[in-house]
N, C-alpha and C positions, 0 to 999 in steps of 0.2 A: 504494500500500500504506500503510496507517496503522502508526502505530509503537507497539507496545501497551507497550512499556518506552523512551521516548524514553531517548538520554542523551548530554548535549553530547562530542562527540570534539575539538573544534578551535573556538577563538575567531579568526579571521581578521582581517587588517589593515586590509581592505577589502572592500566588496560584491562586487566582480570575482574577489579573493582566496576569498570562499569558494564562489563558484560552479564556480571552476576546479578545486577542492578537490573539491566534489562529484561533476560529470560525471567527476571522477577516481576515484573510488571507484567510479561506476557504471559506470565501463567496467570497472573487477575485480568485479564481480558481489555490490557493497555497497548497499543501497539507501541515500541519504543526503537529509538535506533543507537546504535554506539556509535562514536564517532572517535577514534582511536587516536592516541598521539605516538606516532611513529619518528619523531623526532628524536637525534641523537643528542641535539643542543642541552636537554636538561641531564643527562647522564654524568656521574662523578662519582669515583671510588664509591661513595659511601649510598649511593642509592641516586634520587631524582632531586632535582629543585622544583619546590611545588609553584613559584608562581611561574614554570615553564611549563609543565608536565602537567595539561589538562585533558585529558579525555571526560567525555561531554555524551550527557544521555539527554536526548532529544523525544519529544513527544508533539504530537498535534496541541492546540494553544488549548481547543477545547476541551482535553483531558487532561491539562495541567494538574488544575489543582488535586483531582481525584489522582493520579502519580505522584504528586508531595505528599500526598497526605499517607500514602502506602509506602513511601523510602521514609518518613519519620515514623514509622510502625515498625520497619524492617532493623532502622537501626536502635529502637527505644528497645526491643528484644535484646539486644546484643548489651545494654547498658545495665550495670550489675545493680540487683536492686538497694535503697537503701536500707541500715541498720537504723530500725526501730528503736533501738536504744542510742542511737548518736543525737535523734530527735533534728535530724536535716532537714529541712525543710525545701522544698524548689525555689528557684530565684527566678521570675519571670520578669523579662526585655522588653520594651517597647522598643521596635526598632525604627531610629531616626530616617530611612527611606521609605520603607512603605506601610509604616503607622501599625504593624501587627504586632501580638504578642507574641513569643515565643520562652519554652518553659526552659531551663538547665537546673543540672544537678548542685547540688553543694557546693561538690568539687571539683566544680567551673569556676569558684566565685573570684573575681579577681583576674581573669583570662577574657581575650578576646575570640570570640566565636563566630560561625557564620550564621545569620538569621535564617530559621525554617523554613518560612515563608518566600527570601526573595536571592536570600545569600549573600546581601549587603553583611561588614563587618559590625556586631552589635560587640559593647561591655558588660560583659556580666559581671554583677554586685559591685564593689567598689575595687577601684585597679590602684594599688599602692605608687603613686607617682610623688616620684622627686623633685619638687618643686625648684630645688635650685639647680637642675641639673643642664650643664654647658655651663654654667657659670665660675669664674674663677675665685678660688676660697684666699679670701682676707687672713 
C-alpha cells in the first residue's frame, strides 16, 4: 500500500529497533514502513551517534495517532514497574511544542526526554542547573 499522507510516528535507535516497531504495528492492523539508515557516517568504535543514526517508522497521517499510542504500550511493557514501597510517584510534562501531557517514571526526574506525543525534547521534574556555569570564578 502506498502512503498518500506519509508521517514519521517513531525515530528508532537502531535498524533492528524499527523493524520490530513495524511488524508491531502490522500485526495490530497498522500499515507501517521502515525507513532504514544505511549510512556509515554515524558509525564509531563504540556503536552509532544518535543524532546521525535515525531510522524512521513511517505511517499514513491518518493512523498516526492510533500507532503512538500502540509504540507507548509497547514500550511502557518493557519499563520495570515501580516499588510500592519507594512511594514514586509519575512526573507528568507538558510539552512546550504541542501542548500535550506526557507521563515519566521517577527515575526520569531531572533528564531530558522525548515527548510521546510529538518527540519534541521535554524536562522532566526539575534539571539541577548550574547557574554560574561558563563563568569565571573570582
Amino acid at each position: 500500500m502506498e502512503l498518500k499522507q506519509p508521517y514519521k510516528v517513531y525515530t528508532a535507535a537502531s535498524n533492528i529497533e524499527v523493524h520490530l516497531i513495524v511488524e508491531m504495528l502490522g500485526s495490530n492492523g497498522i500499515d507501517a514502513y521502515a525507513v532504514e539508515d544505511q549510512s556509515g557516517v554515524s558509525l564509531f568504535s563504540f556503536g552509532t551517534i544518535g543524532q546521525f543514526h535515525q531510522p524512521n517508522v513511517w505511517v499514513e497521517k491518518s493512523t498516526a495517532q492510533a500507532a503512538a499510542e500502540l509504540i507507548d504500550q509497547f514500550f511502557e511493557k518493557d519499563q520495570p514497574s515501580a516499588d510500592s514501597s519507594t512511594n514514586a510517584s509519575p512526573i507528568e510534562v507538558e510539552c512546550e511544542e504541542c501542548g500535550k501531557v506526557s507521563t515519566f517514571p521517577e527515575s526520569q526526574n531531572g533528564t531530558t526526554q522525548d515527548c510521546s506525543h510529538c518527540s519534541a525534547y521535554v524536562d522532566v521534574g526539575e534539571l539541577d542547573w548550574d547557574e554560574n556555569f561558563g563563568e569565571a570564578d573570582e
